[in-house]
C-alpha positions, 0 to 999 in steps of 0.5 A, a space after each residue: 490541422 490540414 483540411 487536405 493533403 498529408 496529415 499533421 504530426 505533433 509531439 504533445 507533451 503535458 503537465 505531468 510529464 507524459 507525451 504522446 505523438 499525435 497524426 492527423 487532420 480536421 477529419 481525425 486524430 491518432 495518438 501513439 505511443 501515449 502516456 496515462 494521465 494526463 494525455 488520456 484526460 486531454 483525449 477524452 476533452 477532445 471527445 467530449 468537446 468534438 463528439 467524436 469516436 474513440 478507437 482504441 487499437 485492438 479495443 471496442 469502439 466507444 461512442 458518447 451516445 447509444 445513437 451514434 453506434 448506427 454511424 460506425 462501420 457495421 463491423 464495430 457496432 456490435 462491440 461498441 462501449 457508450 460512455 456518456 460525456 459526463 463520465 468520459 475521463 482519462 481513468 474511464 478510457 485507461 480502463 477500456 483500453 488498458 483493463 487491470 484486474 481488480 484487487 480481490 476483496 480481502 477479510 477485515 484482520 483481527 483487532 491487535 489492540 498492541 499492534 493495530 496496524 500490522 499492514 501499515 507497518 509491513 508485519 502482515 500483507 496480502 497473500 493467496 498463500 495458505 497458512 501453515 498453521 490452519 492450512 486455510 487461504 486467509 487473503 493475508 499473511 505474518 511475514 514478521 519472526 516466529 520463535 517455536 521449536 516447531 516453526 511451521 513451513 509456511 507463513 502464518 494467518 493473522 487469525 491463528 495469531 489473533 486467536 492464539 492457535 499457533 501458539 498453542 499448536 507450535 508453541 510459537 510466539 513472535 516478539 521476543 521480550 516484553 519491556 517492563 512490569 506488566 501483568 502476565 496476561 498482558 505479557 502472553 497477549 504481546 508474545 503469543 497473540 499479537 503480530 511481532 515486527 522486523 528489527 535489527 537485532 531481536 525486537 522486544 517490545 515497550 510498556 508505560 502505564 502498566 501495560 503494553 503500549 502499540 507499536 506504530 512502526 519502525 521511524 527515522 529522524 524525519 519521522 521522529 521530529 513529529 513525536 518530541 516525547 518519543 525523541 526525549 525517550 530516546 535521548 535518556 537511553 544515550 550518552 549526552 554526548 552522543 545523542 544529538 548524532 545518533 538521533 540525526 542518524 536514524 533512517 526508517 529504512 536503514 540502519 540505526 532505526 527506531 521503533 515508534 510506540 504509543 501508550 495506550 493509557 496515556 497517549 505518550 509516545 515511546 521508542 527505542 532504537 538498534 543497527 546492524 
């Protein structure tokens, strides 16, 4: 770095792939047009090593220690931020300079003992939104297919699933066929209290051990290669001859899809597949 004269310039680029241009000399430096990451985290080295004072633009000056706000020009003591060293890293800097607002926190959903992770597979997200069943803001939202004669204009809360009032107020249930010999009560558990999910054509749901098995989401081959009993579930369901392209084909994303179950008596894993 010059001690004198016209500052430096350098273009610093860093292991992530992040940059930023860097002014300056042995009194200070100034970095524009940089990148979270790892330039943030070689920031706050530099400061940690140096002592020195960050200055971010339109932000509060952060110092390393409570004694070193008496240094700053007196327009910036009072705002001032101390960070001590031990916790100056790129994430403390990105809060200060670029504050995000937190996610609220949300309920813990009802327990789905045939769909145990409706957020995972993408059957129920996180929304404001009030449910068209009970008119309350929950935090989350069914975003999978509803069968009612009286299908209410909003989405549906989890819990008016879970607690089997949409199906008694609209009648709704939300896959459309139970797969295989089960008791009734376990049928009406699938239908009218457990969060359905997206297929291409209508989803129904599979069954082994005399009960309804959980739906783990939809898979394509890459997914599938770590389940040989759900592949082998699907092989019988196919003509010989065209079940090793079929199974190659398969895409979590696109179409043919599969959709992943698990028994929930025995742990074997199940699955069937449809297109557009």
């Amino acid at each position: 770095m010059p001690a004198s004269g016209l500052p430096g310039s350098w273009d610093l680029e860093a292991g992530d792939g992040g940059g930023s241009e860097v002014y300056g000399d042995s009194t200070g430096l100034t970095f524009n047009r940089f990148s979270t990451g790892a330039v943030l985290d070689r920031m706050a080295q530099l400061a940690r090593r140096t002592g020195a004072v960050v200055l971010p633009l339109d932000g509060p000056a952060i110092v390393g220690d409570e004694a070193d706000r008496g240094h700053l020009p007196e327009p910036l003591r009072a705002d001032a931020i101390v960070v001590p060293p031990a916790v100056l890293t790129g994430r403390a800097l990105a809060q200060i300079i670029d504050p995000q607002p937190e996610e609220p926190l949300r309920p813990i959903l009802p327990d789905f003992p045939y769909h145990p992770s409706p957020v995972a597979t993408g059957s129920v997200t996180a929304s404001d939104e009030a449910c068209g069943c009970c008119g309350q803001q929950r935090g989350w939202i069914y975003t999978g297919p509803v069968y009612a004669a009286d299908v209410p204009g909003t989405g549906i809360c989890p819990y008016c699933i879970a607690f089997g009032t949409a199906a008694e107020r609209h009648g709704a249930s939300f896959t459309d066929t139970v797969d295989g010999d089960v008791p009734r009560e376990v049928v009406l558990a699938i239908l009218e209290r457990t969060p359905g999910f997206v297929a291409w054509q209508s989803p129904y749901w599979l069954t082994h051990c005399g009960d309804g098995a959980a739906f783990l989401g939809r898979a394509g081959a890459r997914e599938l290669a770590a389940f040989p009993s759900a592949v082998e579930h699907l092989r019988r369901q196919w003509p010989a001859g065209r079940a090793d392209g079929l199974l190659d084909s398969l895409d979590k994303d696109g179409s043919p899809t599969a959709y992943l179950f698990r028994c929930r008596t025995c742990g074997i894993h199940l699955a069937y597949a449809d297109f557009t």
